[in-house]
C-alpha positions as CSV (number, residue, x, y, z in Angstrom):
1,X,0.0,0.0,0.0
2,X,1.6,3.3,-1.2
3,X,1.5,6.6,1.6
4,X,-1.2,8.6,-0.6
5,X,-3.6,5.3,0.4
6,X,-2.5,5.1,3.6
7,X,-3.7,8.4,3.9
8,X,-6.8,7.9,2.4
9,X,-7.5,5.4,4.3
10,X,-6.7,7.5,8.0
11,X,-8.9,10.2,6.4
12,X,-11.6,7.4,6.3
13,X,-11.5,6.5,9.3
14,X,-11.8,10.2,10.6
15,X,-8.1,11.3,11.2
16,X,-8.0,14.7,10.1
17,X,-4.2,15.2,9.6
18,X,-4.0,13.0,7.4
19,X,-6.3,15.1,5.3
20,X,-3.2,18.1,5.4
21,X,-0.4,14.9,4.2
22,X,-3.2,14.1,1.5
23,X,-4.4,17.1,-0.1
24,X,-1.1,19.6,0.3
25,X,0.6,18.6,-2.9
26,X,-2.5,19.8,-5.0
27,X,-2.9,23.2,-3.2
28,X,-1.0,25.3,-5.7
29,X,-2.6,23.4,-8.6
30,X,-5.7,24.0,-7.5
31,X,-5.1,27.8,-6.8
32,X,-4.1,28.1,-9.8
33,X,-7.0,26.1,-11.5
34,X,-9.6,28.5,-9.5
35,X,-7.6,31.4,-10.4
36,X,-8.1,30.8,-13.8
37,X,-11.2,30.3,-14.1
38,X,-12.0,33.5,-11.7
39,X,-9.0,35.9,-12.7
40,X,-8.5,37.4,-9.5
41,X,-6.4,36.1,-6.5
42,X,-8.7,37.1,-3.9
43,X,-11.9,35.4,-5.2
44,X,-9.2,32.3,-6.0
45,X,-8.3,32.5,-2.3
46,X,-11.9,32.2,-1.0
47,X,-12.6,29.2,-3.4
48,X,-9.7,27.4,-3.2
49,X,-10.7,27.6,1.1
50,X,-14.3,26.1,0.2
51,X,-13.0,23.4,-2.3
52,X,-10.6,22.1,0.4
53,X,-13.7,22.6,2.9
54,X,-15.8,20.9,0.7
55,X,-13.4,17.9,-0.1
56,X,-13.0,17.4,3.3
57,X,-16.8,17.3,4.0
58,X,-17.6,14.8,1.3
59,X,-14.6,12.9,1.4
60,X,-16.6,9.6,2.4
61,X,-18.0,10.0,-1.1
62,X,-14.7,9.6,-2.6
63,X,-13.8,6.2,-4.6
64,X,-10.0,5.6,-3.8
65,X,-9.7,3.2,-6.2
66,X,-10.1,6.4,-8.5
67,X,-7.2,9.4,-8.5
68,X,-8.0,12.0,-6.2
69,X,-6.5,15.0,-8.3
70,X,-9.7,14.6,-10.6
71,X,-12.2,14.2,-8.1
72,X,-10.8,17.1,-6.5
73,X,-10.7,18.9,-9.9
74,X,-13.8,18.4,-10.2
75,X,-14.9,20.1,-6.9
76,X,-12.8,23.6,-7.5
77,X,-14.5,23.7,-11.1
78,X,-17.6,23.1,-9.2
79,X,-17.3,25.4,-6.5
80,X,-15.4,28.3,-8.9
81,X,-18.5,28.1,-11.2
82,X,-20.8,28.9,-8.1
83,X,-19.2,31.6,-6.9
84,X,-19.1,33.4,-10.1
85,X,-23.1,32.5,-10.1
86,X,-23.6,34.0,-7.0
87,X,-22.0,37.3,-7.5
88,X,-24.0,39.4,-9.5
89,X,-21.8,41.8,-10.5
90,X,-19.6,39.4,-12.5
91,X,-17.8,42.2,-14.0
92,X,-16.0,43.7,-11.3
93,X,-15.5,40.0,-10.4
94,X,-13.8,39.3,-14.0
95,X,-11.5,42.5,-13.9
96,X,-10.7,43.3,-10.6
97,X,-6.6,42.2,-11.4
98,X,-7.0,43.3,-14.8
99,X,-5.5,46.8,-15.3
100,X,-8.1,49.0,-17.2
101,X,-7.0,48.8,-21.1
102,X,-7.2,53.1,-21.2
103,X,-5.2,53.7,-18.3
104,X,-2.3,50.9,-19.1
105,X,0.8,52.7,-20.2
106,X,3.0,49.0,-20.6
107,X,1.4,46.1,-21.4
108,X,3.3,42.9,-21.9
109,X,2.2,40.1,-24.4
110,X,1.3,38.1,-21.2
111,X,-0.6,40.6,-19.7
112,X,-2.5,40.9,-22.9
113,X,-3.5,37.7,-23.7
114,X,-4.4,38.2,-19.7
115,X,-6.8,40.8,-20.5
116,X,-8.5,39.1,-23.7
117,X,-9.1,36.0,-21.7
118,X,-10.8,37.9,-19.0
119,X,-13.3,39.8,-22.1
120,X,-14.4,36.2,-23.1
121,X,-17.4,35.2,-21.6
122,X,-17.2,32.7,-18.0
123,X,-18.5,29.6,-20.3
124,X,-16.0,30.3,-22.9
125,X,-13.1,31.8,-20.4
126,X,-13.8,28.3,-18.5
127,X,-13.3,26.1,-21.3
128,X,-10.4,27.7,-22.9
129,X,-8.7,27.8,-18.9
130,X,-9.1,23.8,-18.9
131,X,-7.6,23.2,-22.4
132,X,-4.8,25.5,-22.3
133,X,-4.3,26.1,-18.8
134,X,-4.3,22.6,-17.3
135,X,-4.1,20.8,-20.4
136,X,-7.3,18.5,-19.7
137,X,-8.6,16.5,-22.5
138,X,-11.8,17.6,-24.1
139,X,-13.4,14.5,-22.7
140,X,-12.5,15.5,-18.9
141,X,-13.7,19.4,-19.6
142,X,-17.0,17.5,-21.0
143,X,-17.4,15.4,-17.6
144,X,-16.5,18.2,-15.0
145,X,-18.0,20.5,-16.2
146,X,-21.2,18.0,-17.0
147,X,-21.4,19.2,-21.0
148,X,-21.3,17.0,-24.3
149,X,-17.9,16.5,-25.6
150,X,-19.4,18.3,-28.7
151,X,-20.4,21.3,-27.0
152,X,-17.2,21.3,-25.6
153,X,-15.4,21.5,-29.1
154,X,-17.6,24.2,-30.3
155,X,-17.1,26.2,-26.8
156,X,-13.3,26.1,-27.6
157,X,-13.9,27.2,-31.6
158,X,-16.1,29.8,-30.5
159,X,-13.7,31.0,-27.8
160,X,-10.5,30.8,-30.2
161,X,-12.4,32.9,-32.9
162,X,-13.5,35.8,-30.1
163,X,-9.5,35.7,-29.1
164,X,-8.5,36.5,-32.0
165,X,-10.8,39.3,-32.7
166,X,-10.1,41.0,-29.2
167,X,-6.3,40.8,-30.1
168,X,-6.9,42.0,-33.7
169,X,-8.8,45.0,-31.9
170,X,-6.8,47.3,-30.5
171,X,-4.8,46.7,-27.2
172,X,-2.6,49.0,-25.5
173,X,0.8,49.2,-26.6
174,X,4.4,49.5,-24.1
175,X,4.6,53.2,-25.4
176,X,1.2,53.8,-23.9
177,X,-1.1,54.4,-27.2
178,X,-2.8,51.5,-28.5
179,X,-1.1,49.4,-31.3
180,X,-3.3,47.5,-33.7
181,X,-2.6,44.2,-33.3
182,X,-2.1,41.7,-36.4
183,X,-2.1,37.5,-36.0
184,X,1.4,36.1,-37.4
185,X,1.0,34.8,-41.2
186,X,0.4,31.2,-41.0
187,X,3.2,29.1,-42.7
């Protein structure tokens, strides 16, 4: 029996610190799942507190003859998708890290594709976090995030085509103007 089932198996049986020597190698990974999908580090914070709250909760439902990374994937997607449901003013939610695209004087490419990310829309920005940003295969965005693999796909196409259009618009430029921005020739 390897340590991560030991664990699992302390956990079951209602020791609680083995819940800290279980779950501490996915804390930054899930951080930075929830901060992907929320694009702010405060809102990330508070999630990635109630996803470990919530795994801890419902860890008798866990299988562990599955891997726990998905399961607990699954609830920071979950819980990251909530939050954004229950704030109403999602805007201020999606922006609130994101400096305002007038008032930028030096932008890097990073911090631009940052801020064309965040004008997608959540179901879009969600989809696109998973693919790119954690590298899940379509098939495990379609199951977490309880979708057919084929809406999945056309989330992705959809979210690539409004990506390129907000880069080809114009984005502020290092010298404090906006430049028009241009995709690379395809070779």
């Amino acid at each position: 029996m390897d340590q991560e089932a030991r664990w699992v198996a302390q956990l079951k049986q209602g020791d609680a610190a083995a819940f800290e020597l279980l779950f501490a190698p996915y804390f930054a990974t899930t951080y930075r799942l929830c901060l992907g999908i929320l694009g702010n580090t405060h809102d990330a914070d508070d999630v990635v507190q109630e996803t470990f709250l919530r795994a801890f909760r419902s860890f008798r439902t866990y299988d562990p003859h599955q891997p726990l990374y998905p399961w607990l994937r699954s609830i920071a997607i979950r819980q990251s998708l909530s939050f954004q449901h229950k704030v109403r003013t999602r805007r201020e939610t999606l922006v609130a890290d994101v400096p305002d695209r007038a008032e930028s004087t030096s932008e890097t490419g990073h911090e631009t594709l940052v801020w064309a990310l965040q004008g997608l829309p959540r179901h879009l920005r969600v989809v696109v976090w998973l693919y790119y940003g954690e590298d899940m295969p379509i098939q495990e965005i379609a199951q977490a995030l309880h979708c057919p693999v084929g809406t999945i796909k056309s989330r992705l196409h959809h979210a690539r085509q409004r990506l390129l259009s907000l880069l080809q618009s114009d984005v502020p430029s290092e010298k404090g103007g906006v430049a028009h921005v241009r995709p690379a020739p395809r070779s």
